[in-house]
PDB file of N, CA, C and O in Angstrom:
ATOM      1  N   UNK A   1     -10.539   5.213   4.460  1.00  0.00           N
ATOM      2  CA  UNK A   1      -9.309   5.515   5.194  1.00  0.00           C
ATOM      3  C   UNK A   1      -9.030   4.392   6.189  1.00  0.00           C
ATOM      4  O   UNK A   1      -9.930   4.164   6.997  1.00  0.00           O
ATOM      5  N   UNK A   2      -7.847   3.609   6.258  1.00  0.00           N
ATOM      6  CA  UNK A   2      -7.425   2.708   7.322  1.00  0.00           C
ATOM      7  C   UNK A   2      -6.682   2.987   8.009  1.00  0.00           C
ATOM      8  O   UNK A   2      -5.598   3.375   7.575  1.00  0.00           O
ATOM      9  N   UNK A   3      -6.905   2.925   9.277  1.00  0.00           N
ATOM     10  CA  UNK A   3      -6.020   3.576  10.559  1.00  0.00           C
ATOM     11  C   UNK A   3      -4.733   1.964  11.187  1.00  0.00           C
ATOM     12  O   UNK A   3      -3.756   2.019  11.934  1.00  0.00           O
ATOM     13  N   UNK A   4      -5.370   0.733  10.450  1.00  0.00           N
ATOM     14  CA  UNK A   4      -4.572   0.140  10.912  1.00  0.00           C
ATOM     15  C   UNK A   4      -3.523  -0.899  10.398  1.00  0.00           C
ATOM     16  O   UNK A   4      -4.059  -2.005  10.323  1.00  0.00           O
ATOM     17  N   UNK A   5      -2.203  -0.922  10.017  1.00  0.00           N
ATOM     18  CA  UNK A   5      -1.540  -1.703   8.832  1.00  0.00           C
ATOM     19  C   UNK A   5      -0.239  -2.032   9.290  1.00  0.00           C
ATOM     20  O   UNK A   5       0.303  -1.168   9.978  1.00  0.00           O
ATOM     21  N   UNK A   6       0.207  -2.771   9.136  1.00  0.00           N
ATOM     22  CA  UNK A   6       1.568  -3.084   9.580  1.00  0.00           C
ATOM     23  C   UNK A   6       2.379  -3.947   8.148  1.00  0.00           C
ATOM     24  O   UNK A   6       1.757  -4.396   7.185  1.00  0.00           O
ATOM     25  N   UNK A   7       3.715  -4.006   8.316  1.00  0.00           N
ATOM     26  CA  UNK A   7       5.071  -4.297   7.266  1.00  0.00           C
ATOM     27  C   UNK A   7       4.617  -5.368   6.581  1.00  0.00           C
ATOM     28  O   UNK A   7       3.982  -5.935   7.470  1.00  0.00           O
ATOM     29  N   UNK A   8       4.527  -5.898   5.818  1.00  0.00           N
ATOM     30  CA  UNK A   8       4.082  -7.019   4.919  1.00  0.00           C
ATOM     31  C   UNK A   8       2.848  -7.257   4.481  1.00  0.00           C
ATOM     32  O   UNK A   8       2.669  -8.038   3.546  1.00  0.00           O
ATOM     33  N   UNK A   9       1.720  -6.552   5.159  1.00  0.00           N
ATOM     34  CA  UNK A   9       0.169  -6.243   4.371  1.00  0.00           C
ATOM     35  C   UNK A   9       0.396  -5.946   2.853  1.00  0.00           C
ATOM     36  O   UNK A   9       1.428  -5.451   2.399  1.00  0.00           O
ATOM     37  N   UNK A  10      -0.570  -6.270   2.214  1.00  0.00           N
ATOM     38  CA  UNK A  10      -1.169  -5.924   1.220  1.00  0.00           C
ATOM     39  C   UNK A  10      -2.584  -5.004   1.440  1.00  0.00           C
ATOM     40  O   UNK A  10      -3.599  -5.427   1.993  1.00  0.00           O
ATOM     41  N   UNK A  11      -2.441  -3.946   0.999  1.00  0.00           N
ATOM     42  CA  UNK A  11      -3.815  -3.353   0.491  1.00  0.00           C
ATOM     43  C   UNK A  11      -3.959  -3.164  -1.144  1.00  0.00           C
ATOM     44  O   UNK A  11      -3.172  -3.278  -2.083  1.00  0.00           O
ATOM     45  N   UNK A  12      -5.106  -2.881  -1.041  1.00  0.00           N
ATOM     46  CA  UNK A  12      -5.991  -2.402  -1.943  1.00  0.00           C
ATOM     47  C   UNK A  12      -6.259  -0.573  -2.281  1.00  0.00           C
ATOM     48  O   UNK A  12      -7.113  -0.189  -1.482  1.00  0.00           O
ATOM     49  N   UNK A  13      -5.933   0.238  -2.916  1.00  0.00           N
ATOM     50  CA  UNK A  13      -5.551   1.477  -3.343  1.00  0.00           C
ATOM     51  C   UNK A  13      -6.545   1.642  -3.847  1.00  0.00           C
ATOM     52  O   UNK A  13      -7.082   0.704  -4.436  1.00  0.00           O
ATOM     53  N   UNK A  14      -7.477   3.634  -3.757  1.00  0.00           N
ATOM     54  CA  UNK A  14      -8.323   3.651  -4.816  1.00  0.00           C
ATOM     55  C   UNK A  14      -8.024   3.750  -5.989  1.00  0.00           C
ATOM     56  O   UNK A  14      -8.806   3.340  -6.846  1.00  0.00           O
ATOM     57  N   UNK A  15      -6.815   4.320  -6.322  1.00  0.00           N
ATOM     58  CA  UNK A  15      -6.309   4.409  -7.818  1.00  0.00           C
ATOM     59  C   UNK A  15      -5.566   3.182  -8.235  1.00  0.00           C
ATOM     60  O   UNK A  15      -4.895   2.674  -7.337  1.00  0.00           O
ATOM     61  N   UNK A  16      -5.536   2.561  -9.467  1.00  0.00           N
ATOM     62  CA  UNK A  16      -4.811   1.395  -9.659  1.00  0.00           C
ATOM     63  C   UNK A  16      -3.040   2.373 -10.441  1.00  0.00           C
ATOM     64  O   UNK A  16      -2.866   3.457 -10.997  1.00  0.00           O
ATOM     65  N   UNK A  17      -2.290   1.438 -10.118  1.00  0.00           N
ATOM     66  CA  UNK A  17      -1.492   1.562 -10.566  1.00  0.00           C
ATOM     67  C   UNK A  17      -1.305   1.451 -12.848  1.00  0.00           C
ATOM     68  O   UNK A  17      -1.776   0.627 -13.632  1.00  0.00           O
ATOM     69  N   UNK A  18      -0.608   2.442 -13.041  1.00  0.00           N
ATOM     70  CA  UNK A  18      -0.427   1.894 -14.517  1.00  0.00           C
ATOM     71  C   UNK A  18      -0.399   0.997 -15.142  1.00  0.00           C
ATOM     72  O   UNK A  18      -0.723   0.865 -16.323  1.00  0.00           O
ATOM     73  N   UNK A  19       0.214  -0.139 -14.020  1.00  0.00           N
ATOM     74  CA  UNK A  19       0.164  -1.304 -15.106  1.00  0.00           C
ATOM     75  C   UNK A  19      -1.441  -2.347 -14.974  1.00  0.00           C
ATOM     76  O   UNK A  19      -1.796  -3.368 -15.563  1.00  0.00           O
ATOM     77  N   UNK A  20      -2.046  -1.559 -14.001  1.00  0.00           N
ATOM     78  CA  UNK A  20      -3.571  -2.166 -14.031  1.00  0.00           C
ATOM     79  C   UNK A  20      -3.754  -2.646 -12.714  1.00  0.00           C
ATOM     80  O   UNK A  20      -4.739  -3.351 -12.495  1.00  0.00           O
ATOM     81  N   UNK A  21      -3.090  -2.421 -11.946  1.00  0.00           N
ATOM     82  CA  UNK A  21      -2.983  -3.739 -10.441  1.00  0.00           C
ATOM     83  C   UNK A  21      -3.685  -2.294  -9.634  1.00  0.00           C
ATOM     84  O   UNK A  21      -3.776  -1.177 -10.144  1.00  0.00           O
ATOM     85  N   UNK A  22      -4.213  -2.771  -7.990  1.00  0.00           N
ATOM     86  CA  UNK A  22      -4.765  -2.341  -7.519  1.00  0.00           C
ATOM     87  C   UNK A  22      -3.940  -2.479  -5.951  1.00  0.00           C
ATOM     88  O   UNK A  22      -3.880  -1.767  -4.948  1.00  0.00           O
ATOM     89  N   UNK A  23      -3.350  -3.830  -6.373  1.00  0.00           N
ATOM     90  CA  UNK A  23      -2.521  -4.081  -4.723  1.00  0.00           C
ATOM     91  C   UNK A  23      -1.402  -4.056  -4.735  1.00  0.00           C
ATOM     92  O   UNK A  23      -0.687  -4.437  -5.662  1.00  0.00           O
ATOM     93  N   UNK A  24      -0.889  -3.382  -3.204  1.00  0.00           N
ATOM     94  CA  UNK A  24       0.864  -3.289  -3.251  1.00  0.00           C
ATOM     95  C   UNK A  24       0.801  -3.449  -1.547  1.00  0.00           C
ATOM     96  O   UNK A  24       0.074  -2.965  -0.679  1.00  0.00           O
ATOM     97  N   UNK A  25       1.965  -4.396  -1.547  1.00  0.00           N
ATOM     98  CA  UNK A  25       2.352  -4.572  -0.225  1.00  0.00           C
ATOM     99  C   UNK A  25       3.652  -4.009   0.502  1.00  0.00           C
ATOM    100  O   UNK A  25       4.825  -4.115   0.146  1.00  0.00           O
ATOM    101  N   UNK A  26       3.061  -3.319   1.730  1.00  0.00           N
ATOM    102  CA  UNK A  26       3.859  -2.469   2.563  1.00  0.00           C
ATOM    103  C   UNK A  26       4.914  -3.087   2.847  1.00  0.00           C
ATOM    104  O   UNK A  26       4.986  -4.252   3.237  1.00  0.00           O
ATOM    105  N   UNK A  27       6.018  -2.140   2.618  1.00  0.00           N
ATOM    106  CA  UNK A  27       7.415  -2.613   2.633  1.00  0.00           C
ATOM    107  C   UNK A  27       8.582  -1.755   3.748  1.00  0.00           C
ATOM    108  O   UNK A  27       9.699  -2.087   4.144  1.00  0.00           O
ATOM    109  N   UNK A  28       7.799  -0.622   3.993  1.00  0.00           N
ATOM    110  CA  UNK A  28       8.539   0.649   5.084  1.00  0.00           C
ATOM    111  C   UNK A  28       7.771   0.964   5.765  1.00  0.00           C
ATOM    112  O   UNK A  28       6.798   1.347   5.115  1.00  0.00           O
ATOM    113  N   UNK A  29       7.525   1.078   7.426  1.00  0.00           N
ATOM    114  CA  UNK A  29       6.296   1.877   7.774  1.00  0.00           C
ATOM    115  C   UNK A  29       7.114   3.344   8.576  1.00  0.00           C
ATOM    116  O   UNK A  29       8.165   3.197   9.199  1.00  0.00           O
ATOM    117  N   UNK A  30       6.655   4.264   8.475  1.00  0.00           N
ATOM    118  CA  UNK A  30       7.702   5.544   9.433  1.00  0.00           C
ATOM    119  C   UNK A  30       5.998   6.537   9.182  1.00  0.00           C
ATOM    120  O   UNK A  30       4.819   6.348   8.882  1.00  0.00           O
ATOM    121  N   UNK A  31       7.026   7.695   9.585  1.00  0.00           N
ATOM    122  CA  UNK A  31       6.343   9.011   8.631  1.00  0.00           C
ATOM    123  C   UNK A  31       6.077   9.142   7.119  1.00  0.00           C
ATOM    124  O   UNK A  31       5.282   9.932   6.610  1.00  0.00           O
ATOM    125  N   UNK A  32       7.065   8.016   6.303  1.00  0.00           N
ATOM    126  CA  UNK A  32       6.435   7.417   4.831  1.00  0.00           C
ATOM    127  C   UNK A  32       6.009   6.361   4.833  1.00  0.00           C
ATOM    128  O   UNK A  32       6.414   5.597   5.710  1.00  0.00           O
ATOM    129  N   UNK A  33       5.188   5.967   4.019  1.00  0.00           N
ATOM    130  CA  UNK A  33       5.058   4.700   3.613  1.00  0.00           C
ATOM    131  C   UNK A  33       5.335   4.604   2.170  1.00  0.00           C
ATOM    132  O   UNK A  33       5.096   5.224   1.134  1.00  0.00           O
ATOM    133  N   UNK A  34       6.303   2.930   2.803  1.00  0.00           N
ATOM    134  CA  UNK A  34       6.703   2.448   1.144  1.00  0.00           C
ATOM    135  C   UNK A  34       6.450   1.455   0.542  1.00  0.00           C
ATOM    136  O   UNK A  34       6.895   0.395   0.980  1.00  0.00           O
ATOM    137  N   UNK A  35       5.651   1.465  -0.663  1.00  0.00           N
ATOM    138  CA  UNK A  35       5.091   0.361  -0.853  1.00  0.00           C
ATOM    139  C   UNK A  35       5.152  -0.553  -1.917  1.00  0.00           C
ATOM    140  O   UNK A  35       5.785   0.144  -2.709  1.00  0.00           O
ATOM    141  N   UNK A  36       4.907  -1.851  -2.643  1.00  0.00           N
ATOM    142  CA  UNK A  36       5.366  -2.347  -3.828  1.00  0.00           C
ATOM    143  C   UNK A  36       4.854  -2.590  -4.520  1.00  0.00           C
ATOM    144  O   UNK A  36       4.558  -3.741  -4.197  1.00  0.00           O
ATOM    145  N   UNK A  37       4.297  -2.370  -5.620  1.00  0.00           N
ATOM    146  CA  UNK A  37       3.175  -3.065  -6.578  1.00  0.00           C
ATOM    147  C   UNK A  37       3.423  -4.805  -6.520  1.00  0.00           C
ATOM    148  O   UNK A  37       4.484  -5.396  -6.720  1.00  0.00           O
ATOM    149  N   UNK A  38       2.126  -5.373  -6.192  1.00  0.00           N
ATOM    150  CA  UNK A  38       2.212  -6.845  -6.312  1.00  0.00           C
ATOM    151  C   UNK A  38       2.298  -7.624  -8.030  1.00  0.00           C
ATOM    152  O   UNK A  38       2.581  -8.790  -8.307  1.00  0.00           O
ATOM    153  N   UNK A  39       1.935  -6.464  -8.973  1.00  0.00           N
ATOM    154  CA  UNK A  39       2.240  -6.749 -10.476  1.00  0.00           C
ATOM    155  C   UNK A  39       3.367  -6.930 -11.120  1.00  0.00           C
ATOM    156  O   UNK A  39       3.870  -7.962 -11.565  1.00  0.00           O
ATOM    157  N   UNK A  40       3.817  -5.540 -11.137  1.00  0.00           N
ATOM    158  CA  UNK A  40       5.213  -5.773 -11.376  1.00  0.00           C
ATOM    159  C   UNK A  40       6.296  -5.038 -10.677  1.00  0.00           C
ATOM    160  O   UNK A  40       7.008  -4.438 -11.481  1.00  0.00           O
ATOM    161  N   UNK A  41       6.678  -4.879  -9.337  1.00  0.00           N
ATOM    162  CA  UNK A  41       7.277  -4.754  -8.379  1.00  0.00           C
ATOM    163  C   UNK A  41       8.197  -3.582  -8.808  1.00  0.00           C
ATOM    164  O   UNK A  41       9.423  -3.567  -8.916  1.00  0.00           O
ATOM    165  N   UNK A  42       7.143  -2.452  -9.057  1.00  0.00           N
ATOM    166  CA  UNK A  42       7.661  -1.193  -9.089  1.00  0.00           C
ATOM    167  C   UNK A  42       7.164  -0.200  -7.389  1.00  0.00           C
ATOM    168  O   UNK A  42       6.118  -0.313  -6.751  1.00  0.00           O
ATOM    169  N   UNK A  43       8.324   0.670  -7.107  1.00  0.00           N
ATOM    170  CA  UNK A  43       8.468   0.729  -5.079  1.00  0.00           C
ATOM    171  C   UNK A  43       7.813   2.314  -5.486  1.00  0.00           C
ATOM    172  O   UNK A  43       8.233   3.065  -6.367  1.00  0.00           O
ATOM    173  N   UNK A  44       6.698   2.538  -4.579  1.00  0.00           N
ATOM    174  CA  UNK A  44       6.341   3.854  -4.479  1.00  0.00           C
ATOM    175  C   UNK A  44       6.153   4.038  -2.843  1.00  0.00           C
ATOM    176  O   UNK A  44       5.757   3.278  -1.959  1.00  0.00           O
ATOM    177  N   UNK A  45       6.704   5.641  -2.861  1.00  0.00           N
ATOM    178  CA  UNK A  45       6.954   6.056  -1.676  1.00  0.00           C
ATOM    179  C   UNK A  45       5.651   7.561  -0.974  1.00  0.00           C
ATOM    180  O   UNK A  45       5.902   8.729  -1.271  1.00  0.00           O
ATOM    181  N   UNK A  46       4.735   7.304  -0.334  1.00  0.00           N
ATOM    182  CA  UNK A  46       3.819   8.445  -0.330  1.00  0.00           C
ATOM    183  C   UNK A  46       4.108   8.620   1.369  1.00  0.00           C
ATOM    184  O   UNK A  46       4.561   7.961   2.305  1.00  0.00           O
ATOM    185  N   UNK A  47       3.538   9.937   1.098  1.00  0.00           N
ATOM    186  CA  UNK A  47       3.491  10.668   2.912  1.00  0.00           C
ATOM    187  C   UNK A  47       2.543   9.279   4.049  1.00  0.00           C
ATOM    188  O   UNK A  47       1.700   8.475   3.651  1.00  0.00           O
ATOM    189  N   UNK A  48       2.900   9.386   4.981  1.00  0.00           N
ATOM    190  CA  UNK A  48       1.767   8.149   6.094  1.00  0.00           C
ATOM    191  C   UNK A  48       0.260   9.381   5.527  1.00  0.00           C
ATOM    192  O   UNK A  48      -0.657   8.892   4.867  1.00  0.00           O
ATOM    193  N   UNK A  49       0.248  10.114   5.706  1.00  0.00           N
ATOM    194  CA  UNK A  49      -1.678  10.998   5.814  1.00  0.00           C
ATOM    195  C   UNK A  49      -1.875  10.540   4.448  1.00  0.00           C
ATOM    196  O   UNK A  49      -2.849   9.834   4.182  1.00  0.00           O
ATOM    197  N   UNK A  50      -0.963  10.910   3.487  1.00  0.00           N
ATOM    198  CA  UNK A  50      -1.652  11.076   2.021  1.00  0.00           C
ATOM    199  C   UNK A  50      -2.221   8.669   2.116  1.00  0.00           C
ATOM    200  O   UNK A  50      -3.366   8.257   2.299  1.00  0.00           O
ATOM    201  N   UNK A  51      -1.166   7.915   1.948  1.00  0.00           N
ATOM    202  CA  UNK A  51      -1.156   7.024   1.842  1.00  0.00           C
ATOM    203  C   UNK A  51      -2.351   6.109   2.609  1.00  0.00           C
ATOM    204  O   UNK A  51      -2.724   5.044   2.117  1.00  0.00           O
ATOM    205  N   UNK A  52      -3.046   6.768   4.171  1.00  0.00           N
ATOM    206  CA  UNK A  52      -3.987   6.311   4.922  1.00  0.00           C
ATOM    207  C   UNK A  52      -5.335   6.566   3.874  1.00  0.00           C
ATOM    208  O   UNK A  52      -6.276   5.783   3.750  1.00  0.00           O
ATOM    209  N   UNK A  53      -5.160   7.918   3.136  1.00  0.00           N
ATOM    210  CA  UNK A  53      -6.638   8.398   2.722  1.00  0.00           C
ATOM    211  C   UNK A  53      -6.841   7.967   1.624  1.00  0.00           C
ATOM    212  O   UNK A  53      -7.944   8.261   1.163  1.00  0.00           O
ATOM    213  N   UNK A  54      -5.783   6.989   0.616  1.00  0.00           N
ATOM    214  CA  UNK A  54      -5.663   6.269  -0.819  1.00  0.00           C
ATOM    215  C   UNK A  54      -6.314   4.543  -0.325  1.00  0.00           C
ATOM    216  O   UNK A  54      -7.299   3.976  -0.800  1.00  0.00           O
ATOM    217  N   UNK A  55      -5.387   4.043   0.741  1.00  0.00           N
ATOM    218  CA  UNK A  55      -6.053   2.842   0.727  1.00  0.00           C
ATOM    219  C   UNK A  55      -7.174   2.342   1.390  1.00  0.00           C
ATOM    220  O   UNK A  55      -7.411   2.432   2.595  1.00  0.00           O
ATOM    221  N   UNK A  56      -8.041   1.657   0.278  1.00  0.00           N
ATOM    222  CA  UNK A  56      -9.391   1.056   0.407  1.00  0.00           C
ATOM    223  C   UNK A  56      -9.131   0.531   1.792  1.00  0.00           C
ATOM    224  O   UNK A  56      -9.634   1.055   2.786  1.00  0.00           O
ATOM    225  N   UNK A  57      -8.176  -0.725   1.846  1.00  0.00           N
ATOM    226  CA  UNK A  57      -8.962  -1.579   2.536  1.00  0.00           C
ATOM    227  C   UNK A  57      -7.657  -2.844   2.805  1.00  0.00           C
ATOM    228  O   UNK A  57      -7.171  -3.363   1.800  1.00  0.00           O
ATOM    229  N   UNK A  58      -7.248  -3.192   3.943  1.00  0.00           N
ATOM    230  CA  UNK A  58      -6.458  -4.420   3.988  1.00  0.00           C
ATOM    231  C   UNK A  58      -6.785  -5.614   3.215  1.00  0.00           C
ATOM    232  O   UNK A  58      -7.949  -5.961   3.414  1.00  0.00           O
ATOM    233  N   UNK A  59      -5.923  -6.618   2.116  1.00  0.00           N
ATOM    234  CA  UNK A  59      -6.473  -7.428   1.302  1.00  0.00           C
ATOM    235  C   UNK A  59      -6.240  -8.812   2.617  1.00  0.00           C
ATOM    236  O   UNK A  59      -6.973  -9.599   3.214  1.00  0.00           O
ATOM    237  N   UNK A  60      -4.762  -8.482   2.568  1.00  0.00           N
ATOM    238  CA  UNK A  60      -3.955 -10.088   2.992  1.00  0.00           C
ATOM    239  C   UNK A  60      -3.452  -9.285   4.155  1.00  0.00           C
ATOM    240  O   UNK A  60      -3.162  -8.089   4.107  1.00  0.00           O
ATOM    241  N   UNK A  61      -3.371 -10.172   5.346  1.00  0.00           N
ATOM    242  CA  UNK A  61      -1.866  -9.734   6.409  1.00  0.00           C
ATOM    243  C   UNK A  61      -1.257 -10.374   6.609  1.00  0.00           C
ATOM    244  O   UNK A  61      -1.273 -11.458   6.028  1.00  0.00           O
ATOM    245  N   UNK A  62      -0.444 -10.097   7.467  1.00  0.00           N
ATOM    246  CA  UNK A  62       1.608 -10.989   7.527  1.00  0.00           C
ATOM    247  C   UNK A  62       0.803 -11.787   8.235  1.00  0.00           C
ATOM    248  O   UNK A  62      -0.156 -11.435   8.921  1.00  0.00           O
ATOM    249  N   UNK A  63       1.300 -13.112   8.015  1.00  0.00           N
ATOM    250  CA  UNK A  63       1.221 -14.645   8.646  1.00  0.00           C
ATOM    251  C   UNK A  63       1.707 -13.846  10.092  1.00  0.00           C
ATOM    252  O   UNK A  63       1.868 -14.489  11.129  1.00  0.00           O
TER     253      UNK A  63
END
């Protein structure tokens, strides 16, 4: 669970996405988070609780 992430991170998810990718970078932060697959830039939208307890782990952060 990561308590700390801000708009342009990339994490790392325990479930990979369908098309095989594992990372998607945060694109909305609120009460949702919205996020993008770095594969093929399909936008998924999960609750902030559900979305904290899916991602592993910060990969990359915003310059």
């Amino acid at each position: 669970m990561i308590e700390t992430f801000e708009l342009g991170d990339v994490v790392e998810m325990k479930k990979e996405h369908p098309c095989g990718n594992k990372n998607f970078e945060i694109i909305r932060v609120g009460a949702d988070v919205k996020i993008k697959c770095t594969e093929c830039g399909r936008i998924i939208m999960l609750p902030r609780r559900k979305f904290q307890k899916d991602a592993k782990k910060v990969v990359k952060t915003k310059e």
